[in-house]
FIPA-637861 format. One record per residue: residue in three letters; x, y, z of N, C-alpha, C, CB in turn. Coordinates in steps of 0.1 Angstrom, whole numbers, plus 5000, padded with zeros to 4 digits. Glycine has a CB too. Layout:
<atoms>
ALAXYZXYZXYZXYZ...
</atoms>
This chain:
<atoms>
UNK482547095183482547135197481147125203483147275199UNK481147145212479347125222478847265220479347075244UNK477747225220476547345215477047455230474147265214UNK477147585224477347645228475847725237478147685220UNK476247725250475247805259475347915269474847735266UNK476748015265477248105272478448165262477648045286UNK478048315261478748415257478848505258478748445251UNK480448565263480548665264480848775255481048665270UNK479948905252480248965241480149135249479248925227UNK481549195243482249325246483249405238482949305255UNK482149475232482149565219483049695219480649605215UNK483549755212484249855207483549935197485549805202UNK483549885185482749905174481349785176483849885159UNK480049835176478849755180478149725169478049815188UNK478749725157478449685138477249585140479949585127UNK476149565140476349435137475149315151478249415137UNK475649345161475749305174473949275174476349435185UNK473649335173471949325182471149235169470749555185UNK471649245160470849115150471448975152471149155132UNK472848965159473448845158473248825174474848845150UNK472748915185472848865198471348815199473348985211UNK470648855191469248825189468848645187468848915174UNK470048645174469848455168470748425180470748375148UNK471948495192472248385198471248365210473648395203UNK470448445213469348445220468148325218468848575217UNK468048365206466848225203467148095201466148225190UNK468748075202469147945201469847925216470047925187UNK469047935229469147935240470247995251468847845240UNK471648045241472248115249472348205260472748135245UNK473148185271472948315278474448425276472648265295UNK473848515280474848635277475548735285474248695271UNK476748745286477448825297477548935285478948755307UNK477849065295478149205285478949255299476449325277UNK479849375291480149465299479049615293481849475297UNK479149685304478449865304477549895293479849995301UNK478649945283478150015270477749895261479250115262UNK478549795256477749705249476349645260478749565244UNK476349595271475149545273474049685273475249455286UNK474249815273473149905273472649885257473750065278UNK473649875250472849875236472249735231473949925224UNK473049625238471749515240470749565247472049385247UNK470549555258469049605263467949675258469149665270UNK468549835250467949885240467449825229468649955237UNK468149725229467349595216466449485220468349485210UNK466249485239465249395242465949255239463749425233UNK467049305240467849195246468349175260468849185240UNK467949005264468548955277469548995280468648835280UNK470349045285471649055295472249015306471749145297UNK473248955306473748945326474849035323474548765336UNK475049135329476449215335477149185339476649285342UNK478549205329480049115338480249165355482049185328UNK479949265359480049275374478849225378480249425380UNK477749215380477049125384477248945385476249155377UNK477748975377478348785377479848765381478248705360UNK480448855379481948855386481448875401483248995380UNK480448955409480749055420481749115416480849005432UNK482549175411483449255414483049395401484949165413UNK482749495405481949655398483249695386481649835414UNK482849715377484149785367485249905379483049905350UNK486049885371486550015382488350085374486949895406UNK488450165380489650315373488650315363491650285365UNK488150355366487150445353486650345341488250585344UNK486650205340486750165335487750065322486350215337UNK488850065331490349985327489849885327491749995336UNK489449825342489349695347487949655350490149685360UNK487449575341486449545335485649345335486849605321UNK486849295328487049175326488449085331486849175315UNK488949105338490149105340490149005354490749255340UNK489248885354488948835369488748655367487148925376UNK489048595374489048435370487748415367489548325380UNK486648435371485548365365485448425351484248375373UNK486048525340485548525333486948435324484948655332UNK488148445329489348395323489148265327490748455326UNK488948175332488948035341487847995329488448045362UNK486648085328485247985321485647995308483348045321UNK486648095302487248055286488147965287487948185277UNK488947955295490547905297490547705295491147965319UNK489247705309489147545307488947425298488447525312UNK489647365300489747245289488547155289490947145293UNK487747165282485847095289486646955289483747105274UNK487346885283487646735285488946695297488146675270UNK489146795302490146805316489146815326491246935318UNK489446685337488646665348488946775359488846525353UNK490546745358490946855371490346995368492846875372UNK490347065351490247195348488547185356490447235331UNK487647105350486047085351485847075371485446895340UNK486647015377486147005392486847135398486546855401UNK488147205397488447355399487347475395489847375392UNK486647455385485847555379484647585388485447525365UNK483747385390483247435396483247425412482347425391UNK484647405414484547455431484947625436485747355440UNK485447685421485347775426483847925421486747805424UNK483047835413482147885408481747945393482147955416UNK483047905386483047925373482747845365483947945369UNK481747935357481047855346481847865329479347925345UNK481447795324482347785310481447865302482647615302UNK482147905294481748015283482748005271481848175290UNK481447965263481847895253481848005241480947785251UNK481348095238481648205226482648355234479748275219UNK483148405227483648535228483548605216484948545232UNK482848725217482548825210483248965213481348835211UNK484548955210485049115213485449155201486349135224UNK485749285197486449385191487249475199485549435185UNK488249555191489449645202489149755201491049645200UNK489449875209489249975211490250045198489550005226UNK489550165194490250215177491450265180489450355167UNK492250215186493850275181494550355171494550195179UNK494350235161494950265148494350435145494350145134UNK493050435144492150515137492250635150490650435132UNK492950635160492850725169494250775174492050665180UNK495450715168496450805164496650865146497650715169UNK495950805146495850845131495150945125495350755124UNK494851055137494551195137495651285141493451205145UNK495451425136496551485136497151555151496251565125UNK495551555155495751605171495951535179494951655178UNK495751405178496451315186497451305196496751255181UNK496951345214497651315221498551195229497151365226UNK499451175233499851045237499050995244500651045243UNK498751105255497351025264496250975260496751105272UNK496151005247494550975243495250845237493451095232UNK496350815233496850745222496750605231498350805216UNK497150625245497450555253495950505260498350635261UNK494950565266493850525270493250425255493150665274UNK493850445241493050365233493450215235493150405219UNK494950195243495250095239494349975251496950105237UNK493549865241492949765247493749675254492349695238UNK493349635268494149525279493249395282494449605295UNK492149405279491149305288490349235271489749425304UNK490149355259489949275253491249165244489149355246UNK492249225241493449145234493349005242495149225236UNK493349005256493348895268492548825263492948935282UNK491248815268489848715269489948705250487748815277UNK490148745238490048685224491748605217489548835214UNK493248615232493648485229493548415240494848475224UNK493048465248492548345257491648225251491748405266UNK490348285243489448205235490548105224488448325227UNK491048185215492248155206492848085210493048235202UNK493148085220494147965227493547805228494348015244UNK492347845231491447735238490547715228490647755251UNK490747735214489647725205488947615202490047755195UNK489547505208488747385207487547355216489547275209UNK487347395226486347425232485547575234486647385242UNK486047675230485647795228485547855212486647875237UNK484447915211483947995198484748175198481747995198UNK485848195193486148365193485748415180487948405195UNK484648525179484348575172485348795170482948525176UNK485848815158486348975164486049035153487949005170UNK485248985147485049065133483449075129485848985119UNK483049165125481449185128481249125112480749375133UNK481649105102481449045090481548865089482549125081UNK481448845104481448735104480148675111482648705108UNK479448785116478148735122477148655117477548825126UNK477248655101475848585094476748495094474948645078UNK477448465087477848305087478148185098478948295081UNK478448295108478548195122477148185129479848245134UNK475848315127474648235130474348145122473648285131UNK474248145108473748055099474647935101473748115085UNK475947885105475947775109475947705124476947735103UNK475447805133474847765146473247705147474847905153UNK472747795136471347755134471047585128470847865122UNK471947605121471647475108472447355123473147495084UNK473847385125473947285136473747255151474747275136UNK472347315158471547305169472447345175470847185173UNK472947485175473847585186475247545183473547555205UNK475747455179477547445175477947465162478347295178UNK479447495163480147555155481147415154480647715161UNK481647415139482947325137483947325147483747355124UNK484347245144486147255146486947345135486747085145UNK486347345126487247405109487147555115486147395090UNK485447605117485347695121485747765129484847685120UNK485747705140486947735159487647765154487447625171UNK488547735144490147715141490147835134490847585132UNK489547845123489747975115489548135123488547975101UNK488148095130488048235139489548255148486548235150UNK490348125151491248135159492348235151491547995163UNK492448155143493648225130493048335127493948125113UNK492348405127491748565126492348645136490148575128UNK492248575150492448615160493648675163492148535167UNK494648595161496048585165496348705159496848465160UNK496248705142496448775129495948925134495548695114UNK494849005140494549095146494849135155493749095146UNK495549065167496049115178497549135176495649015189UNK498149035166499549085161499749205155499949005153UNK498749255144498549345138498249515147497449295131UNK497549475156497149555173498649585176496249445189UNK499149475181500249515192501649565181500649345203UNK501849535166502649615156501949785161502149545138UNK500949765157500649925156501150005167499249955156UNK500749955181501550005192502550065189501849915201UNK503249905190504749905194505450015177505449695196UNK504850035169505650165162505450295166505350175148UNK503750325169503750435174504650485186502550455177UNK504550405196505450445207506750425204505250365219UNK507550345195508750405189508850485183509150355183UNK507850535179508050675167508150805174506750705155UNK507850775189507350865197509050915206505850795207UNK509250765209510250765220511450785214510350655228UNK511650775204513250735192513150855180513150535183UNK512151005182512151105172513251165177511051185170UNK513951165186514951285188516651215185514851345208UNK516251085184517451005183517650965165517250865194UNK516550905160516750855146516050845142517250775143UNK515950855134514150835120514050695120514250895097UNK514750585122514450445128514250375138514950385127UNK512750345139513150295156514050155158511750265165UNK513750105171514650045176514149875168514650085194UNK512749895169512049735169510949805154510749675191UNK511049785145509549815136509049665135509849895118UNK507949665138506949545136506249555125505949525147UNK505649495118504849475104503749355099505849465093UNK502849415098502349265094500949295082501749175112UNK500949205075499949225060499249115061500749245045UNK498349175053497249125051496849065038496549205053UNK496648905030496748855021495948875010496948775024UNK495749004999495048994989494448874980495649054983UNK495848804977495348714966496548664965494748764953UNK495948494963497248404957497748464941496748224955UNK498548444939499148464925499248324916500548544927UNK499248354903499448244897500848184897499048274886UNK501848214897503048204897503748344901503448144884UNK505548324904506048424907506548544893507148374916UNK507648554893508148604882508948534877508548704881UNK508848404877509048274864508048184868510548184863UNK507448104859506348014862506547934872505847954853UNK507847854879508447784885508547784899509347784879UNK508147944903508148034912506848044920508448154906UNK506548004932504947994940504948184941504947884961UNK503848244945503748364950502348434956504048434939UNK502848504960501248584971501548724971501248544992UNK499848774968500348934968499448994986499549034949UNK500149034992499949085003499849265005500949035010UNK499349315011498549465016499449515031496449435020UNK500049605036500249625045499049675055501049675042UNK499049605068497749595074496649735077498249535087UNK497949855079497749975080497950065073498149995087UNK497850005061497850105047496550205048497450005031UNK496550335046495450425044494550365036495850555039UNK493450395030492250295021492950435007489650305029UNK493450535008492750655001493950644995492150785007UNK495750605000496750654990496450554975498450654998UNK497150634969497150594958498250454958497450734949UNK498450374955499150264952498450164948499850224961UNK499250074942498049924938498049854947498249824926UNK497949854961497549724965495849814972498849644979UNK495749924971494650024970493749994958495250174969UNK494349914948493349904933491949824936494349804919UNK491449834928490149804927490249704914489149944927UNK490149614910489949534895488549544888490349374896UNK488349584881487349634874487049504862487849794868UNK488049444855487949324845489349244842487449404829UNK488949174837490149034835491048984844491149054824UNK491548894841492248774847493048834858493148684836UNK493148744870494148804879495348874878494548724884UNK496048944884497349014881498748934884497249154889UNK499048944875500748824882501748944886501948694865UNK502648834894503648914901504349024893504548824905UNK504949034881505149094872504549214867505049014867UNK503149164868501949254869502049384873501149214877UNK501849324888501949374902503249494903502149224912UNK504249454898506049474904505749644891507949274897UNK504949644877505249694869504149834875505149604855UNK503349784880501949864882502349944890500649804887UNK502849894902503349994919504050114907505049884935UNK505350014899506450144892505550244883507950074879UNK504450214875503950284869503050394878503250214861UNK502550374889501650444895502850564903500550334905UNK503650474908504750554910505150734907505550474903UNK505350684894505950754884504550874880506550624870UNK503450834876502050884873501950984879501050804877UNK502350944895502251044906502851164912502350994914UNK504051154898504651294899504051394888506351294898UNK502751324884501951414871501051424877501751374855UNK500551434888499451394896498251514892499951394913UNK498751644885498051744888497651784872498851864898UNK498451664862498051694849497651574840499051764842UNK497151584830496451494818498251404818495651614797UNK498651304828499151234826499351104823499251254828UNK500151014813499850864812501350824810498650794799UNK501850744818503350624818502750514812504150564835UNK503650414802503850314803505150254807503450274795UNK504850094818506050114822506349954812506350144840UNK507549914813507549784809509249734814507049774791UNK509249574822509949554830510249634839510649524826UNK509849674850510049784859510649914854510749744870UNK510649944845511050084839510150154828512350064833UNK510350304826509150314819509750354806507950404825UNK508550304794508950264781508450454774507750094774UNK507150484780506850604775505950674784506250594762UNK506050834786505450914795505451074790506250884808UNK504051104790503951234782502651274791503751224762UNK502751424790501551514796501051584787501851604807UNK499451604786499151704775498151834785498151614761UNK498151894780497452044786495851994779498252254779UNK495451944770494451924767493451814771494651934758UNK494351654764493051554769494051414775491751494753UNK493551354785494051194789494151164772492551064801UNK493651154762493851064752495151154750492651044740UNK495251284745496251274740497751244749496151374733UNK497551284758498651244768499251054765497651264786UNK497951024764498550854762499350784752497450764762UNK498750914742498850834725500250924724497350874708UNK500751014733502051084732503050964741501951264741UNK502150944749503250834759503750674747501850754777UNK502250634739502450524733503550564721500950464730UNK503550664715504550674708505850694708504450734704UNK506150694722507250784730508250664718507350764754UNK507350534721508650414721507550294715509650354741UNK507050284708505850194704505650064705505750194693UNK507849994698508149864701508049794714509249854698UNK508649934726508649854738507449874743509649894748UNK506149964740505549984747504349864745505250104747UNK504849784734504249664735504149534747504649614725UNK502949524755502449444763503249504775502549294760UNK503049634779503149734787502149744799503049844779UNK502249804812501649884819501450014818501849854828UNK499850084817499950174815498850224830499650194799UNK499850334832498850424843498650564836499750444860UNK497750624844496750754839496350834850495250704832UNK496550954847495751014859494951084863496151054864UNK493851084851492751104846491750994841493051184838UNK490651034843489550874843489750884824486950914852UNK489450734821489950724810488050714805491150574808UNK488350804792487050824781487150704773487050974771UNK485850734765485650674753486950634741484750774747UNK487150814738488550824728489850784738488750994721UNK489950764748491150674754491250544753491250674765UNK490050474753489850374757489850314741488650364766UNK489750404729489650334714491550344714488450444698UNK491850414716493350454716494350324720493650584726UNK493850314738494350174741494050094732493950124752UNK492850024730492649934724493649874710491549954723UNK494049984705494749984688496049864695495550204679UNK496349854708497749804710497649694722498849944715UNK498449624721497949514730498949554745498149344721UNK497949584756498749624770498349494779498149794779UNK498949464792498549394804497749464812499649354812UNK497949564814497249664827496749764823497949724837UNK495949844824495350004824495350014839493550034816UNK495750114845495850184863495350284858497350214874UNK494050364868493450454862492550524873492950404850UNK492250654878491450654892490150614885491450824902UNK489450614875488050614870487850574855487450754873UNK486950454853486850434836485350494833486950244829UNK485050534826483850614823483450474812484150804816UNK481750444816481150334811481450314800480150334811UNK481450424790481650404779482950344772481350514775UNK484250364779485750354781485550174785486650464795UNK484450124795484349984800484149884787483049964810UNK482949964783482049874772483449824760480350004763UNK484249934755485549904750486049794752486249964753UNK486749824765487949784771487549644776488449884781UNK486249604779485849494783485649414774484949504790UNK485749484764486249334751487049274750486449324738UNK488049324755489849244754489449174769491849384754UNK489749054770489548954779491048934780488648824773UNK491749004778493148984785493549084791494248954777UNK493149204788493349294797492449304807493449414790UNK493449374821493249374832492849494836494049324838UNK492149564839491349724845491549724858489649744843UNK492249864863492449894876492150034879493749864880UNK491050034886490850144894491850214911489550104896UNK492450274907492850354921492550464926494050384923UNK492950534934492550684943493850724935492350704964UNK493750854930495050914928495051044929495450894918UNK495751114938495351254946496751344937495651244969UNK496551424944497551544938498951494947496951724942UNK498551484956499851504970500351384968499351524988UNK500451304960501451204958500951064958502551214969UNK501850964962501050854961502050774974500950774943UNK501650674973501950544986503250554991501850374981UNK503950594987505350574989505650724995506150524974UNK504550824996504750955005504550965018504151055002UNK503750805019503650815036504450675040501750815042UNK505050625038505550515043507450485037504450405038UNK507650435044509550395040509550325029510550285051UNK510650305024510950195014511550085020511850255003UNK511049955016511249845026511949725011509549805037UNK513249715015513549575004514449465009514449634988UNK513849345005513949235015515749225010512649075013UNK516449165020517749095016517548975024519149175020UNK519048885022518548755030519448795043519048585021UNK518048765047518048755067517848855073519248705075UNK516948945063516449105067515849175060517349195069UNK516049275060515549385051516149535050514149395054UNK516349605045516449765043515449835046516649805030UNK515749985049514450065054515350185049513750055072UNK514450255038515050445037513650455037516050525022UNK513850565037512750685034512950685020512950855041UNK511350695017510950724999511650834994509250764996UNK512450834981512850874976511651004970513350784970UNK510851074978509851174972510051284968508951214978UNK511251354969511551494968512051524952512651534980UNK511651624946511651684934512551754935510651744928UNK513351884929514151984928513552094926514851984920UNK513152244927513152324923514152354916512752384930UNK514152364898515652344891515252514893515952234871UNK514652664895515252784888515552794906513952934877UNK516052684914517052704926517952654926516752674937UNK518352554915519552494913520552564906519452394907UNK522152534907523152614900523252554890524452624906UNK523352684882523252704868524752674868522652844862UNK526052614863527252564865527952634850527252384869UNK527052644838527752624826527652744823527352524817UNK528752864808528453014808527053004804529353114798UNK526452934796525052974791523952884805524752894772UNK522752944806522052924813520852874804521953034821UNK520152764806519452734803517652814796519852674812UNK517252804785516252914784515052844788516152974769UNK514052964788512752894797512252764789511252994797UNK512152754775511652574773512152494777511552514761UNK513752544778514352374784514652394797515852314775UNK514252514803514152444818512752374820514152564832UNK511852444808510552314815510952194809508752324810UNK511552144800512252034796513151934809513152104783UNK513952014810514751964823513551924831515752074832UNK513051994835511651984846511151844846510352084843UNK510851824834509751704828511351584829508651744806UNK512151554824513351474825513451474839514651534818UNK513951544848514351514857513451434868514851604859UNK511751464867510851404872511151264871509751444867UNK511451254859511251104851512450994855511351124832UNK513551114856514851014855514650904873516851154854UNK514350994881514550934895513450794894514251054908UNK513150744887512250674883512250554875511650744879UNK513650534870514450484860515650434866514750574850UNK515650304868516750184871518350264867516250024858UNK519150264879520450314875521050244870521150354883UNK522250294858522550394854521450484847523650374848UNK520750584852519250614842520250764836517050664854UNK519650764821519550854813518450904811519950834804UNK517751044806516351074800516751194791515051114812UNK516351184778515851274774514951304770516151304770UNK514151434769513051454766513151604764512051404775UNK511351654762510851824756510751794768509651904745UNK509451884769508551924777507351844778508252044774UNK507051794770505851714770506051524772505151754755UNK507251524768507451344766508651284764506651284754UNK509151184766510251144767510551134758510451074772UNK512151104752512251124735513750994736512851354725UNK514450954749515350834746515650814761516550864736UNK515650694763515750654780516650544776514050604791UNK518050554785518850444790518850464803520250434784UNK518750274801518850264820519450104825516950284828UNK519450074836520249954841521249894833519349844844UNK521950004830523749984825524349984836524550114815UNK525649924832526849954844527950044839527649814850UNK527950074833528650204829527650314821529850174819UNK527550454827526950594823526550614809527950694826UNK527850594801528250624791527250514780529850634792UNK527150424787526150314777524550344781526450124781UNK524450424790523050454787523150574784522150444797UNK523850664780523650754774523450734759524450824777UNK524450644751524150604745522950514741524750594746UNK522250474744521150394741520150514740520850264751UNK520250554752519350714750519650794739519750824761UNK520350794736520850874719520450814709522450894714UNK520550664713519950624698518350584697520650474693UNK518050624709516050584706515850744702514650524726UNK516450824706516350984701516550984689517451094707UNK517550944684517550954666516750874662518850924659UNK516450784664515250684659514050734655514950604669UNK513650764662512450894663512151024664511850894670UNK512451074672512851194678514151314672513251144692UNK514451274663515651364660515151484656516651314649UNK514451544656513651634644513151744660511851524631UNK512951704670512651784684513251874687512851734695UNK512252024685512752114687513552164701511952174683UNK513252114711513952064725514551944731513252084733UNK515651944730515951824737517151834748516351704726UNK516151754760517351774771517251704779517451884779UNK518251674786518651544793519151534807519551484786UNK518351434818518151404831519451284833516351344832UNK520451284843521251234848521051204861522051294846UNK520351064866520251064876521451064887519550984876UNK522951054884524051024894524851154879524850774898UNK526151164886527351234880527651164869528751244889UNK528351274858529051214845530551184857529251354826UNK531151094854532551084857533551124847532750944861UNK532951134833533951174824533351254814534651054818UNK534151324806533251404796532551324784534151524789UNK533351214779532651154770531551114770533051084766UNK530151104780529151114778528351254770528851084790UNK529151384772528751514770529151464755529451654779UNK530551424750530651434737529451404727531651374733UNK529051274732528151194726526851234725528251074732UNK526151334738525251404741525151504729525351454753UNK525951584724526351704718525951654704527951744720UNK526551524698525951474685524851474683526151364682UNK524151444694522551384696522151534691521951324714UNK522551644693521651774693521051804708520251754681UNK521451744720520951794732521351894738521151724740UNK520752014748521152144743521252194756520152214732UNK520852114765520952124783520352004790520052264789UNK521152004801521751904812521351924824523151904815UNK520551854829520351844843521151774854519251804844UNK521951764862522551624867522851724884524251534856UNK523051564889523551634907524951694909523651484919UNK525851664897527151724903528251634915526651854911UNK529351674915529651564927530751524923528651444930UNK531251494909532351454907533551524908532351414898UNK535051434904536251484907535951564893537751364910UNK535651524883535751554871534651664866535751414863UNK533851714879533151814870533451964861532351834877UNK534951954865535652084860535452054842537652094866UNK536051954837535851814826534751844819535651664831UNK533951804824532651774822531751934818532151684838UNK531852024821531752174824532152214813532452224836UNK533952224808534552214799533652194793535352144798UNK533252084791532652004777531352054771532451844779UNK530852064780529352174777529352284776528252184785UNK530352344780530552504774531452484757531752614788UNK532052374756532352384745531752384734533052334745UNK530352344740529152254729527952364729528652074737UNK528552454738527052534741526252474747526352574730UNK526252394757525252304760525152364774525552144759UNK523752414782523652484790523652314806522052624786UNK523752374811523752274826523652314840524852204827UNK522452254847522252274862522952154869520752294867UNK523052224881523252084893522352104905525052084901UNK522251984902521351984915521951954933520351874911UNK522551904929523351814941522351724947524051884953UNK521551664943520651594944520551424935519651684940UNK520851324942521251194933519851114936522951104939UNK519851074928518150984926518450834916516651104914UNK519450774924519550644921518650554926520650604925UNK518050444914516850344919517450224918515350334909UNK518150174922519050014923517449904916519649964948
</atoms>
C-alpha cells in the first residue's frame, strides 16, 4: 500500500500509544485524536489535530458522538484507485487516512463486576469505535487498522524499514484481527443483554453467540488421520482453573487426546480442591484417585496404586504444587501429563528429564474449577447442546437413609469420597472405594450390572483386604442382582439416587445383606 501520511488514533485502553505515536510522528505522519487520547498525546509533546477541529463538528451527548461524520468515514472508506471515490472526497473536503488506531471501550471487564448496572453496562458499549476499525477492515487494502497495542513494535519496525508503508500481508492480518475482535465485542453484548432480558423466562437465551480464540494447531486429532485445533473460549476468566488456562512448563505439544484427558482430570481434581489431592485419568475416565491428610506424594502414590496397569501412560492432575518426593514418585512410571497449580524447582530439575512428558501449570482454587462458571456445550451435527455443569455434590448426612441399618461414620465418609468420584465416570459408572481412594471402578457399560461387576473384580484384585468398602451408583439399580454381586464383594453400603420401579427389590436386598444405603435422588450421568 502507499506510505501512509494520516492517522487516526482513539484509545480506550492507551497501552502503549505515546512510544508508537512518537515513530508515527518521525516518519512524517499526521495525526487526528479524539479528547482523552489526544490529551495524553500532547502530554507526550506530541503533535495533534482534534477530530472536532477537523470535522468542525465539537464531540457532543456527552460524548457518544465523536467520530461518527463523513470526513472521518469517507477518508477511511475510499478506494485510493477509484477515481469517482478520489474526486467526491476531494470535492467535499475529505482527506484519506490511511492508519486507524482504535481500541473498545471495557465491556467485557465492566460487566464482569458484581455491581454492575445495566446503565453502566450500556454506556460501555462502543458505537463509533467498532465503526471506523471495520470500516478500516473493510478497506484494508488501502487502509492500515491497528486494535491491539502488542502490535505496535512490529508495525513501527516495519514502517520504519519500509519508508512509512505497511504490506499487503500485513493490512490483511491486522484486518483478520479486526473482524475476530469486533465479533468477539458484539458476542459479548448480545449474551449479556440476553441474560438480562430472558432471566425470568429460561436459563437459555434466545441467540447465544460464541467465539474462541486459537491456542495451537494440534498434531493430529484423536486418530492420526484426523486434522485438529485446540481453541480457548474468548471470554474465559484468566484465573478458573481448566486447561485451556494451563501454562506448559516442558515437552512436546499436547494432542487432542491429551487435551480431552486433562479438562476430565482437572475436572475431577476439583472436587478435592481443598485437599492433598491427585486423579489419574486415562481415556476420559479416571484410572486412580486418592486424598491424603498428609503429603501430595502420598496422595499420588495412593492414586498410582489405585490401578497401576491402567494407570500406565495416564494423565495425572494434583492439587497441590508438586515437590521433590512427588516428582521422584512420578517419575518411577511412565505418564503423558502432570496438571498441577505449581512445580517446585526441584520437582522441574526431575521431571525435565523425561522429554516425553508434558508439565502443566494451572490456577486451582477451592471454589471449583471451569465448568462452575460456564454451561456444558457438546457439539451434535448441525448444532449443539447446552446444560448447565453438572457441579452440585450431595450433602449425604441429608440424604435418606432407605435401608434398616444406617450407614456408620467411616462409610459415610467412604460414600462421600465414591460419590464425588462416581459423577465423573462415563455411564453406566460404578465406584468403590474407603475414604481415601478408589478400590474398583466400572464404567461405559450398557448394562449396570456389568459395571458392577468389573468393579468387583478390580476390588478383589487388589483391594479385597479393605477395611471399608463402599459403593457410588451414579443412575438406579433396576434390579437386585447388582446388590447380590455387591454383597460377595464384601461391600457394606450404597450410595445411589433412587427412582426405580424396583427399589422396594433392591432395598430387600441390602437389608438382607446388611448392607446399609442412602438415596440421594440425585442422578449424575456423564454420557
Amino acid at each position: 500500500m502507499p506510505k501512509i501520511s494520516r492517522a487516526i488514533i482513539s484509545l480506550s485502553d492507551k497501552t502503549g500509544i505515546a512510544e508508537f505515536a512518537k515513530k508515527l510522528i518521525s516518519l512524517g505522519v499526521e495525526i487526528l485524536s479524539t479528547g482523552g487520547t489526544a490529551h495524553v498525546l500532547r502530554d507526550n509533546n506530541i503533535s495533534v489535530t482534534d477530530i472536532s477541529d477537523y470535522t468542525g463538528s465539537p464531540e457532543i451527548l456527552d460524548g457518544r458522538l465523536k467520530t461518527l461524520h463523513p470526513k472521518i468515514h469517507g477518508g477511511i472508506l475510499g478506494i485510493r484507485g477509484n477515481t469517482k471515490h478520489l474526486e467526491e472526497m476531494a470535492s467535499k473536503g475529505i482527506k484519506p487516512i490511511d492508519m486507524v488506531v482504535v481500541n473498545l471501550y471495557p465491556f467485557e471487564a465492566t460487566v464482569g463486576k458484581k455491581d454492575c448496572s445495566l446503565e453502566e453496562a450500556i454506556e460501555n458499549i462502543d458505537i463509533g469505535g467498532p465503526t471506523m476499525l471495520r470500516a478500516a477492515a473493510k478497506n484494508w487494502q488501502d487502509v492500515a487498522v491497528i486494535c491491539d497495542h502488542s502490535d505496535y513494535g512490529c508495525i513501527a519496525l516495519e514502517l520504519q524499514n519500509n519508508n512509512g508503508a505497511l504490506s499487503r500481508e500485513t493490512c490483511f492480518k491486522c484486518a483478520q484481527k479486526v473482524f475476530a475482535l469486533t465479533a468477539r465485542y458484539d458476542a459479548a453484548i448480545c449474551n449479556y443483554l440476553n441474560s438480562i432480558s430472558d432471566k425470568n423466562k429460561t436459563r437459555f437465551a434466545s441467540t447465544l453467540a460464541m467465539t474462541f480464540e486459537k491456542i495451537s494447531d494440534l498434531r493430529y486429532g484423536e486418530n492420526p488421520h484426523q486434522e485438529a485445533a485446540f481453541y480457548r473460549c474468548s471470554y474465559l476468566p484468566r484465573d478458573i482453573s481448566c486447561i485451556a488456562n494451563g501454562h506448559q512448563l516442558h515437552g512436546k505439544g499436547l494432542s487432542y487426546n491429551n487435551i480431552m484427558d486433562a479438562d476430565a482430570a482437572i475436572s475431577l481434581a476439583a472436587e478435592f480442591a481443598e485437599k492433598a489431592a491427585a486423579v489419574i485419568i486415562k481415556h476420559a475416565n479416571p484410572c486412580g484417585v486418592a486424598v491424603s491428610e498428609k503429603s501430595i506424594s502420598e496422595a499420588f502414590i495412593l492414586a498410582r496404586d489405585c490401578d497401576p496397569l491402567s494407570a500406565f501412560g495416564g494423565i495425572v492432575a494434583l492439587t497441590k504444587p508438586v515437590d521433590e518426593k512427588t516428582a521422584k514418585a512420578i517419575g518411577d512410571t511412565f505418564f503423558e501429563v502432570i496438571v498441577a497449580p505449581k512445580f517446585e524447582q526441584s520437582a522441574l530439575d526431575i521431571l525435565k528429564g523425561k522429554k516425553h512428558l508434558r508439565l502443566i501449570e494451572i490456577p486451582l482454587k477451592e471454589d471449583g474449577n471451569g465448568e462452575a462458571v460456564t454451561n456444558h456445550i457438546r457439539k451434535i451435527g448441525g448444532g449443539i447442546l447446552v446444560q448447565d455443569a453438572d457441579n452440585g455434590i450431595e450433602d449425604l448426612l441429608r440424604c435418606k437413609v432407605v435401608t434398616k441399618r444406617s450407614p456408620d461414620k467411616s462409610e459415610l465418609e467412604a460414600l462421600d469420597f465414591a460419590w464425588k468420584v462416581v459423577k465423573h465416570v462415563k455411564s453406566n459408572a460404578i465406584v468403590i472405594s474407603n475414604d481415601r481412594h478408589i478400590a474398583g471402578i466400572g464404567c461405559g457399560q450398557t448394562s449396570r450390572v456389568d459395571s458392577v461387576k468389573i468393579a468387583a473384580a478390580k476390588l478383589q484384585e487388589k483391594w479385597a483386604d479393605l477395611k471399608v468398602k463402599a459403593l457410588a451408583s451414579d443412575a438406579f439399580f433396576p434390579f437386585r442382582d447388582s446388590i447380590d454381586i455387591i454383597s460377595s464383594s464384601g461391600v457394606t453400603a450404597i450410595v445411589q439416587p433412587g427412582g426405580s420401579i424396583r427399589d422396594e427389590e433392591v432395598i430387600k436386598a441390602c437389608d438382607e445383606n446388611n448392607i446399609a444405603m442412602i438415596f440421594t435422588g440425585v442422578r449424575h450421568f456423564r454420557h
